[in-house]
C-alpha positions as CSV (number, residue, x, y, z in Angstrom):
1,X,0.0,0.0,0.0
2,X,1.8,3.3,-0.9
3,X,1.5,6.3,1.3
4,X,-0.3,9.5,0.5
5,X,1.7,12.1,-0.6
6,X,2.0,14.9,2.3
7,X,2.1,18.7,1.5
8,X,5.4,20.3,3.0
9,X,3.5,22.4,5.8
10,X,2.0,19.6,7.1
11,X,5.6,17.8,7.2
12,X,6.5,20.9,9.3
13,X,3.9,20.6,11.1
14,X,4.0,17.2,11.9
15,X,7.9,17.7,12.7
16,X,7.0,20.6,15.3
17,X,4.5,18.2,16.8
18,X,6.9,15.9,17.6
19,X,9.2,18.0,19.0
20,X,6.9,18.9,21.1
21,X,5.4,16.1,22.2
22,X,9.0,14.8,23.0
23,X,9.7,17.4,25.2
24,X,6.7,16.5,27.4
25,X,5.3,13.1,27.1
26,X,6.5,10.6,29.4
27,X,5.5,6.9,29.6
28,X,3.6,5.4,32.4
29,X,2.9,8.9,33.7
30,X,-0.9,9.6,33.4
31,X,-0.4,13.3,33.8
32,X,1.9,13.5,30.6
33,X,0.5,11.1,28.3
34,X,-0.6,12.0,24.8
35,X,-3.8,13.3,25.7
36,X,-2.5,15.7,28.1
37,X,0.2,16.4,26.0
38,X,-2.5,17.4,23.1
39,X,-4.7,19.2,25.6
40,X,-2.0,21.1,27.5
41,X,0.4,22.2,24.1
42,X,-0.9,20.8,21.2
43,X,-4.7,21.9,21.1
44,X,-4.1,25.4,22.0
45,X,-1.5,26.1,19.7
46,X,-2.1,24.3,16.7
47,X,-5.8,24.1,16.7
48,X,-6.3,20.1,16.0
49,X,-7.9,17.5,17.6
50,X,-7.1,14.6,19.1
51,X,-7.2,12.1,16.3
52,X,-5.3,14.5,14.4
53,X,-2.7,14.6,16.4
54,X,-2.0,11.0,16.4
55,X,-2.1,10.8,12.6
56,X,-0.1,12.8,12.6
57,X,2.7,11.3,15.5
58,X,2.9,8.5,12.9
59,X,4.4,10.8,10.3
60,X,8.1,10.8,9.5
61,X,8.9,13.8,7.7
62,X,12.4,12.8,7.1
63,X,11.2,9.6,5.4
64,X,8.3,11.5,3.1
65,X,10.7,14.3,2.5
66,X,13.2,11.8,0.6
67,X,10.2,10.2,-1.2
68,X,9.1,13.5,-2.6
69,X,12.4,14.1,-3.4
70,X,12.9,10.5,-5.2
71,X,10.1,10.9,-7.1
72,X,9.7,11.6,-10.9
73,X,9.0,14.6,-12.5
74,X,6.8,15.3,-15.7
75,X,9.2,18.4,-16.3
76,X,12.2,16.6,-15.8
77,X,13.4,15.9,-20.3
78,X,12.0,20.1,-20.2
């Protein structure tokens, strides 16, 4: 199954999410899980909800940044 093809700002924004989310989710602690992360940081400053944001924790930027970049052209024998 190939993988949809992802504009750039939401590659940027998936990447800021995840900084984010690293800097304040901790496992096995109920009062920084990913809910409380979205509700605390996430909500209020991005504007998504919850479902969202976990689509979008399974994103790797890195990865669909090289696939875009791997990808044929039609204007490439312009």
């Amino acid at each position: 199954m190939t993988s949809k093809k992802r504009h750039k700002s939401t590659l940027a924004r998936a990447a800021k999410i995840k900084a984010v989310t690293a800097l304040h989710y901790e496992a096995g602690n109920q009062a920084k899980c990913y809910a409380a992360v979205w509700r605390r940081y996430i909500e209020p400053e991005f504007g998504i909800c919850y479902r969202t944001y976990l689509n979008l924790l399974g994103v790797d930027p890195d990865k669909e940044e090289r696939n875009r970049d791997t990808a044929p052209s039609l204007f490439d024998d312009w």
